[in-house]
C-alpha positions as a Python dict, from the first residue, in 0.01 Angstrom:
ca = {
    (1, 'X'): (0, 0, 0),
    (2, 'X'): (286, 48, -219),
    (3, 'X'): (328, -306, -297),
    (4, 'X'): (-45, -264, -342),
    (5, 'X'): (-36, 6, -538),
    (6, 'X'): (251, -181, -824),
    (7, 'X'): (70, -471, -837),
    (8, 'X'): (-239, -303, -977),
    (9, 'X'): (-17, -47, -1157),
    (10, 'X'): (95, -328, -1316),
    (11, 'X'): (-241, -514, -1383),
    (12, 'X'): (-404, -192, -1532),
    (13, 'X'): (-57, -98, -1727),
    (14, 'X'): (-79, -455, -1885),
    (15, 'X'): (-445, -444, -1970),
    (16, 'X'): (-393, -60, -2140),
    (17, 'X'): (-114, -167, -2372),
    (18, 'X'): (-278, -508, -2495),
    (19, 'X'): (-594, -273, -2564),
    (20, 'X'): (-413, 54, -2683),
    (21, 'X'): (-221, -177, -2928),
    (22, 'X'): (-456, -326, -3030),
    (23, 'X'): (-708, -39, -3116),
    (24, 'X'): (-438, 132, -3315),
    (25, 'X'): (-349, -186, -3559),
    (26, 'X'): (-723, -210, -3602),
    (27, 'X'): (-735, 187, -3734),
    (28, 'X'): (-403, 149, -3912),
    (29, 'X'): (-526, -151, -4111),
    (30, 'X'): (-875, 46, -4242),
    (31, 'X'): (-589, 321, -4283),
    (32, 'X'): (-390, 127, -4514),
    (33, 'X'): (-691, -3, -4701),
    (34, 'X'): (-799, 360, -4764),
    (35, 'X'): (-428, 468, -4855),
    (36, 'X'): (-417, 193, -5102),
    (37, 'X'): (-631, 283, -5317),
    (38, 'X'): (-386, 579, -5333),
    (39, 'X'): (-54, 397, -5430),
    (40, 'X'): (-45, 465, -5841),
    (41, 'X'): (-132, 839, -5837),
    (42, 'X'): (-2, 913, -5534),
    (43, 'X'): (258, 694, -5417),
    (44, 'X'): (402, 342, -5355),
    (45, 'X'): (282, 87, -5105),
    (46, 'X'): (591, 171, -4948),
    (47, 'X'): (541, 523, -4905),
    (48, 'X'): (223, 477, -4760),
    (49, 'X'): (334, 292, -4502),
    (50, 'X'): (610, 563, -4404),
    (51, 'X'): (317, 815, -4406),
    (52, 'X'): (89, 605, -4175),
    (53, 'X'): (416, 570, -3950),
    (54, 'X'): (410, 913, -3923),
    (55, 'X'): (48, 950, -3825),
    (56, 'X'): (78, 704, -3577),
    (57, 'X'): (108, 955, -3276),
    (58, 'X'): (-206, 1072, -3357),
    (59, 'X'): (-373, 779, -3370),
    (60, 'X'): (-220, 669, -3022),
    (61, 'X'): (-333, 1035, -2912),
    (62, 'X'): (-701, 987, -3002),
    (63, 'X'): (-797, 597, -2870),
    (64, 'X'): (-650, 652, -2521),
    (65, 'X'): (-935, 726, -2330),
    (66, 'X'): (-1098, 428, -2513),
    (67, 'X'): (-800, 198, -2451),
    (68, 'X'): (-774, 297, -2033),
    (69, 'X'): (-1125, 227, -2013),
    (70, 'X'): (-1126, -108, -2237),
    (71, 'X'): (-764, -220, -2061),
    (72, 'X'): (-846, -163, -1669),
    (73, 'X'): (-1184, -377, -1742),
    (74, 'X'): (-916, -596, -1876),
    (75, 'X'): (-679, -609, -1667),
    (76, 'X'): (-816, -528, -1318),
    (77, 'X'): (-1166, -754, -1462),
    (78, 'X'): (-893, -1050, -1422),
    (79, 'X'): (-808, -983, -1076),
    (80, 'X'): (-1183, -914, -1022),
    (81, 'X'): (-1269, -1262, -1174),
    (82, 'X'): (-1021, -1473, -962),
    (83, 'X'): (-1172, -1303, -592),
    (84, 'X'): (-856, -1084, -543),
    (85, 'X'): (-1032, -771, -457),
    (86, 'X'): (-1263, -967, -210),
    (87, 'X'): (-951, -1084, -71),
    (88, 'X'): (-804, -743, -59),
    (89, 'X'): (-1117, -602, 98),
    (90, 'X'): (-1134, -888, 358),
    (91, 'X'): (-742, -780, 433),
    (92, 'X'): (-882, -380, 524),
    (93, 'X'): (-843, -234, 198),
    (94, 'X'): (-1066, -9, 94),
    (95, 'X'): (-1232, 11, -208),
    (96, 'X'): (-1151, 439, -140),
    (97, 'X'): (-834, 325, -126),
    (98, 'X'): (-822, 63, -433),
    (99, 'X'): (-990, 356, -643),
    (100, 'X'): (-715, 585, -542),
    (101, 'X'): (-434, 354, -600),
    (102, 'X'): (-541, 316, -976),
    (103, 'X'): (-634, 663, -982),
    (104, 'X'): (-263, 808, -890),
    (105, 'X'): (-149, 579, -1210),
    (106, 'X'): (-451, 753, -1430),
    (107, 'X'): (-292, 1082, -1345),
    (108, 'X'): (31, 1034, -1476),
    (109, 'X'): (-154, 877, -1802),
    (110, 'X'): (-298, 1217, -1807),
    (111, 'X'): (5, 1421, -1787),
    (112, 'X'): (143, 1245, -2056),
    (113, 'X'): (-140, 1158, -2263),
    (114, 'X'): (-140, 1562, -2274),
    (115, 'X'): (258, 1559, -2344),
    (116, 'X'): (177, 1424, -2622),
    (117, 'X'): (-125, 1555, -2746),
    (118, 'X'): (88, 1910, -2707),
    (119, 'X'): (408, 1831, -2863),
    (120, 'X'): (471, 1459, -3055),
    (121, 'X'): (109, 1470, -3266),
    (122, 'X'): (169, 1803, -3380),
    (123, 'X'): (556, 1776, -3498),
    (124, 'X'): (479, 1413, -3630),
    (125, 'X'): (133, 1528, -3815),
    (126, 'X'): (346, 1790, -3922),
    (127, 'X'): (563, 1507, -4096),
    (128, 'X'): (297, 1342, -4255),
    (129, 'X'): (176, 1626, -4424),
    (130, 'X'): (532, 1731, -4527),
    (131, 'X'): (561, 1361, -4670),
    (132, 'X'): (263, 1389, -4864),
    (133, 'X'): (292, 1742, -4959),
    (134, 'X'): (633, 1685, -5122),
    (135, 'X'): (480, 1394, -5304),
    (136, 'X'): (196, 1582, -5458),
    (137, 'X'): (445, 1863, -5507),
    (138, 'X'): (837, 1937, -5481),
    (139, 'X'): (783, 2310, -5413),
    (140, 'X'): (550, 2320, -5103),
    (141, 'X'): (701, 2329, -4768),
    (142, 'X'): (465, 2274, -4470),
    (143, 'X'): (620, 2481, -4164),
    (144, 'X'): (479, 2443, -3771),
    (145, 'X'): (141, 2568, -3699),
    (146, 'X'): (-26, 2623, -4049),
    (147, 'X'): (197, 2790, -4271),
    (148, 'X'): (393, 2694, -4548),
    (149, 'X'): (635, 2796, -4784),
    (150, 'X'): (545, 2739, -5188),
    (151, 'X'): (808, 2830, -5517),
    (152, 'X'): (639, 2908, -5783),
    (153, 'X'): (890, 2991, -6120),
    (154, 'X'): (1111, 3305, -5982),
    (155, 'X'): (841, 3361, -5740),
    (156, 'X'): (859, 3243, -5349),
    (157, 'X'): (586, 3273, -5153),
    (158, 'X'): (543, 3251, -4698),
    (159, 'X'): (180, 3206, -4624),
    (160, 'X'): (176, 3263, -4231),
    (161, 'X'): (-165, 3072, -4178),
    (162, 'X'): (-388, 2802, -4394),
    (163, 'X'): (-701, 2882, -4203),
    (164, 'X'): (-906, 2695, -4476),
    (165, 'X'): (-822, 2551, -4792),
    (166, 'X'): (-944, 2854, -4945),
    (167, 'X'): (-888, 3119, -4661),
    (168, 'X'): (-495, 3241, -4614),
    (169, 'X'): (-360, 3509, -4356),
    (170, 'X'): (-33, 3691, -4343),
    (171, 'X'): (107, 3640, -4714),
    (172, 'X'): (428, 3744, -4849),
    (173, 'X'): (550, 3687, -5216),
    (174, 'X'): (922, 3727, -5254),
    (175, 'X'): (979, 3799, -5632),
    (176, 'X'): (1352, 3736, -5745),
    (177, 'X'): (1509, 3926, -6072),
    (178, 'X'): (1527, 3631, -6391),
    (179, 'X'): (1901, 3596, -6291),
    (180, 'X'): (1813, 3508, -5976),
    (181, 'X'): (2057, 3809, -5845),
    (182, 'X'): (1859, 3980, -5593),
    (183, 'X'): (1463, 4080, -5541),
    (184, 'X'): (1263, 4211, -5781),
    (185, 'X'): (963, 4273, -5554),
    (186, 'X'): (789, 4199, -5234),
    (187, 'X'): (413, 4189, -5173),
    (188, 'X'): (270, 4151, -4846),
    (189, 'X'): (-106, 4070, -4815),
    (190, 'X'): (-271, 4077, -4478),
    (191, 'X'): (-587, 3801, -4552),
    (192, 'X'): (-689, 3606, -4900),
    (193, 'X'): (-1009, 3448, -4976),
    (194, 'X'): (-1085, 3224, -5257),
    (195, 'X'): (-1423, 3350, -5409),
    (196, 'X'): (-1611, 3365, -5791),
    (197, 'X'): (-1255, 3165, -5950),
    (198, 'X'): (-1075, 3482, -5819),
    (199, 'X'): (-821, 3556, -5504),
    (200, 'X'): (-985, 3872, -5304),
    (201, 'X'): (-652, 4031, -5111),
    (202, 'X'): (-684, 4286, -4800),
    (203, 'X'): (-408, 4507, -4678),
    (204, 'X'): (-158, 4435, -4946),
    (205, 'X'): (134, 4641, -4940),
    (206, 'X'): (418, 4600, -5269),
    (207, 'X'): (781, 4696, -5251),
    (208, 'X'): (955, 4768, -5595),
    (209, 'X'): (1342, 4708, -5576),
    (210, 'X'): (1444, 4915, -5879),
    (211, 'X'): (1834, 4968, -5936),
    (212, 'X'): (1809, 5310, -5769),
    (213, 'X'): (1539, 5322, -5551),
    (214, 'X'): (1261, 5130, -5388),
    (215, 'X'): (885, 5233, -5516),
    (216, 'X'): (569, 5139, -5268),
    (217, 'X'): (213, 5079, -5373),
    (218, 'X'): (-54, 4984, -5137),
    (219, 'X'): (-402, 4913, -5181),
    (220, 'X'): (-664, 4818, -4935),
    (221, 'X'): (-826, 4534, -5158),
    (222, 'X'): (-751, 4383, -5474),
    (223, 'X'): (-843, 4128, -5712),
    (224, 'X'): (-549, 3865, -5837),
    (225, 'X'): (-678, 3518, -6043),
    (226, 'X'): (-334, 3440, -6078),
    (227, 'X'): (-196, 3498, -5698),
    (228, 'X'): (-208, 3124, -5632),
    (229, 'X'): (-320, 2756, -5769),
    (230, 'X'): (-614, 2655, -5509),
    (231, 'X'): (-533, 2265, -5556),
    (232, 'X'): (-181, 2369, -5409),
    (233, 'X'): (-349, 2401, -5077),
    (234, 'X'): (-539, 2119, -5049),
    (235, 'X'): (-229, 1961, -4940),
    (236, 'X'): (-130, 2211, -4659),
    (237, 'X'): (-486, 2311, -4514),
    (238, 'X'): (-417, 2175, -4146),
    (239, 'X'): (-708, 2091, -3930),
    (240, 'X'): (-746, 2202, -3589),
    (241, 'X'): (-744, 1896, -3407),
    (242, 'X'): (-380, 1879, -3556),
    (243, 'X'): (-241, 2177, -3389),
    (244, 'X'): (-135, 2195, -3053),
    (245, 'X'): (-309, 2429, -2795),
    (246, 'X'): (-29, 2737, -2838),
    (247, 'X'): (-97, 2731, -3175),
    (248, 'X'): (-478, 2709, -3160),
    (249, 'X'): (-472, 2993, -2887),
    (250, 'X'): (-279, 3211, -3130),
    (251, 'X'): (-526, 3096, -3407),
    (252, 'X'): (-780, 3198, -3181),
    (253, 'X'): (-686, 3563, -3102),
    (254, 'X'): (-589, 3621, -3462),
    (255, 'X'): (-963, 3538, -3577),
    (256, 'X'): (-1090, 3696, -3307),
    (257, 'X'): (-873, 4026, -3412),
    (258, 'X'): (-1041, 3987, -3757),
    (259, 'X'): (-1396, 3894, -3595),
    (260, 'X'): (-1382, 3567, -3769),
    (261, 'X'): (-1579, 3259, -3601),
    (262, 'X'): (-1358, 3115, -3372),
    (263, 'X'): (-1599, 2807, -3251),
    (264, 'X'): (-1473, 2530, -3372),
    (265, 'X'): (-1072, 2615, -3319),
    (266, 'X'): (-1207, 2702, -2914),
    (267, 'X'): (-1392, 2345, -2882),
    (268, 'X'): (-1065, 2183, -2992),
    (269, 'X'): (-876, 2396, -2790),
    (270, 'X'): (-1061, 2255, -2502),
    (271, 'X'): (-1086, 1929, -2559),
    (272, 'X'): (-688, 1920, -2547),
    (273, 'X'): (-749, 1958, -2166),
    (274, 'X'): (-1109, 1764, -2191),
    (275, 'X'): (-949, 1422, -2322),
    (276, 'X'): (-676, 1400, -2014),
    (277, 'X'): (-977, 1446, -1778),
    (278, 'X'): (-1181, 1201, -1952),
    (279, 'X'): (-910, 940, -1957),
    (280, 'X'): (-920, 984, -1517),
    (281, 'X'): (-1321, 952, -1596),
    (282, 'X'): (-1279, 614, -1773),
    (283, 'X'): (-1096, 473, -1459),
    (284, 'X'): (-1394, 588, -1269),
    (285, 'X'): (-1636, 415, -1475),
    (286, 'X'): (-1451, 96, -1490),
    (287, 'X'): (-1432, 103, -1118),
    (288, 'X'): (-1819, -28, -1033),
    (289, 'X'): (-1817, -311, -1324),
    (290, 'X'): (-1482, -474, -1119),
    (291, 'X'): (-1652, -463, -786),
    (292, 'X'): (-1992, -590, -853),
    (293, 'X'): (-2080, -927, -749),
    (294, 'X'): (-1979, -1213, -961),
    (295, 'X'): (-2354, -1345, -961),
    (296, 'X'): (-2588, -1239, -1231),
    (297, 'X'): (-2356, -1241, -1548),
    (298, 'X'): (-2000, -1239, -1396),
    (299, 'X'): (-1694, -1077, -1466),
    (300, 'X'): (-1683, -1131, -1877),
    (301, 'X'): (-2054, -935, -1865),
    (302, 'X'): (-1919, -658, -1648),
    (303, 'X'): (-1665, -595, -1934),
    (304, 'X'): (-1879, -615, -2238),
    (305, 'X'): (-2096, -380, -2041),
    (306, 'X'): (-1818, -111, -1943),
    (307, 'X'): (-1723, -99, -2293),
    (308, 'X'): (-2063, -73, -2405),
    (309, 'X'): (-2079, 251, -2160),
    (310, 'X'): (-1740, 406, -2308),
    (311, 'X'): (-1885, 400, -2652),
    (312, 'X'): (-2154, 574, -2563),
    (313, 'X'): (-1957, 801, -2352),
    (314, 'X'): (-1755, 851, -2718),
    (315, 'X'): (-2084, 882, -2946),
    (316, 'X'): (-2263, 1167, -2648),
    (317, 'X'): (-1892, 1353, -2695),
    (318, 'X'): (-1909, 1406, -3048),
    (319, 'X'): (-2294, 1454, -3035),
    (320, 'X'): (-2243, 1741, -2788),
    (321, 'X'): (-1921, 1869, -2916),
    (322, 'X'): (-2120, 1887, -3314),
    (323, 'X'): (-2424, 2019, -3153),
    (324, 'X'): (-2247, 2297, -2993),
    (325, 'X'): (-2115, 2453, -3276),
    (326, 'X'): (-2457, 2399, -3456),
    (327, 'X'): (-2651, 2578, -3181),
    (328, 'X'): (-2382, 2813, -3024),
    (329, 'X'): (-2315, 2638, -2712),
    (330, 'X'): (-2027, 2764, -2536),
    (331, 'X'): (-1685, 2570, -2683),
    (332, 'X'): (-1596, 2528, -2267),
    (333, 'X'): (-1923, 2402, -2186),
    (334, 'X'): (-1938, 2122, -2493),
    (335, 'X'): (-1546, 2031, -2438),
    (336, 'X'): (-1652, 1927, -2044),
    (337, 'X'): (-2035, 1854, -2003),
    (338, 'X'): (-2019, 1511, -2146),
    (339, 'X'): (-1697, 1399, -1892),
    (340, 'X'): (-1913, 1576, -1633),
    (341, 'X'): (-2185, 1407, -1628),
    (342, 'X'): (-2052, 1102, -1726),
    (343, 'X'): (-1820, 1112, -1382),
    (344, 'X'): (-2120, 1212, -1141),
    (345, 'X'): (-2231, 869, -1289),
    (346, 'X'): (-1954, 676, -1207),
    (347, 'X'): (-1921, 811, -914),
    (348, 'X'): (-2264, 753, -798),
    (349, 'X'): (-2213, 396, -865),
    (350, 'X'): (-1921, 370, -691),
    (351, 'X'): (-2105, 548, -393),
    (352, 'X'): (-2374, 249, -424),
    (353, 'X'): (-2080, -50, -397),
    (354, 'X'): (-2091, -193, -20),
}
């Protein structure tokens, strides 16, 4: 079984990469297309290129499950279309134990898949938006999670969170004296929200530095047209399927704190343990197109038809996922129910291959 198991490690492993590889070039090139039109006012051809580098994690990240499902059709429909799993069966394999064998493989997919789902896509997204954000404008730092440091004149400004392009939490504006000796003030605002061409600040709390002594002013709303430039954070408003799950979990619990809707940022959360699982699913519903008999179509039909079923297992996710939020369907419930019911399918098929 082990030299079993290698040679279909290495079947599927070849088939994934070709069709990984090749999924990402295809989104990279309508990437580049779209950036183009982008090069004068933005930046060179050049520099879009470095920025789609940068993004390329992410892209990896997100057409996994389609490329394990596309590239074990691939690469195991090869070994199905030349009678080696008949031959493997007539030997006292299994097809338990075939299953299994590519199985173990889709598990450390999964691990990693979620490696880097957890850690690379966020620090490299992270990049991107640094890259572009210090092309738009030299005084906007992007920090992890979604915060981000702005300089504004003699003023300096730490917004903790970008929970919308228009929605900021845990603020604080570090005012320095004209001589740039020392500060002149600091205000700390606990939430912002862009409304009526006007910045609507809760919990703010100002320190005066004066030569002798400090003064303190605190007020529990105020009104400030002038706090911040809106079109600065159009740059820095991070999505949530660009954070990792620490940082959506601490999202989370902070909107929850300040009974804000926390839908959306709990779906994603989810789904950053839903899209491992489904990527074990794919394998499963691969599995009955490779054993079928060769009659009736053959083995290039059994493909076109298991990738017909993982775009429709993609189009019923993000119907179910959308329709969730829309109707108030629990995040956990729309994160799993489509790789749920899409694995008691594939594994009723299996369950009908003699």
């Amino acid at each position: 079984m082990k030299i079993l198991d290698k040679y279909l490690w290495k079947a599927t492993l070849y088939g994934l990469i070709m069709a990984w590889i090749a999924l990402v070039i295809l989104d990279v090139f309508f990437a580049f297309i779209n950036e183009s039109g982008k090069t004068n006012e933005l930046y060179s051809t050049t520099q879009a290129i470095v920025y789609l580098v940068y993004t390329l994690p992410g892209r990896f990240y997100e057409f996994f499950p389609s490329a394990i499902l596309i590239g074990t059709l691939l690469g195991l429909g090869n070994l199905a279309a030349h009678s080696e799993f008949i031959a493997m069966r007539a030997a006292g394999i299994s097809i338990k134990q075939i299953v299994f064998s590519v199985l173990k493989l889709g598990l450390v997919l999964a691990l990693l898949i979620f490696a880097l789902g957890e850690w690379l896509v966020p620090t490299a997204d992270l990049q991107a938006r640094n890259f572009k954000a210090h092309l738009k404008n030299k005084n906007i730092t992007l920090v992890g999670g979604a915060g981000l440091w702005i300089k504004d004149k003699n003023s300096v400004l730490h917004i903790g969170k970008v929970l919308a392009d228009k929605q900021l939490t845990d603020i604080s504006v570090y005012v320095f004296k004209d001589d740039y000796s020392g500060l002149a003030s600091l205000k700390q605002v606990q939430s912002a929200t862009w409304n009526d061409n006007t910045w609507h600040l809760k919990g703010v709390s100002t320190s005066i530095f004066n030569a002798a002594d400090i003064t303190k002013e605190s007020a529990d709303e105020q009104d400030d047209s002038t706090f911040i430039d809106p079109q600065i954070l159009e740059v820095a408003t991070v999505q949530p399927n660009q954070l990792s799950a620490k940082e959506l979990n601490r999202i989370i619990q902070h909107q929850k704190d300040n009974q804000i809707n926390t839908k959306r940022y709990e779906l994603i959360y989810w789904k950053r343990f839903s899209i491992p699982l489904s990527s074990l699913i794919m394998l499963i519903l691969a599995m009955p197109f490779l054993f079928g008999s060769n009659r009736g179509g053959g083995a290039g039909q059994r493909v076109f038809i298991g990738i017909v079923v993982g775009i429709t297992f993609y189009l019923a996710n993000r119907m179910i996922n959308e329709l969730g939020i829309v109707y108030g369907i629990s995040p956990v419930l729309s994160a799993f129910l489509p790789s749920l019911v899409f694995l008691g399918i594939g594994l009723f098929a299996l369950n009908r291959i003699r």
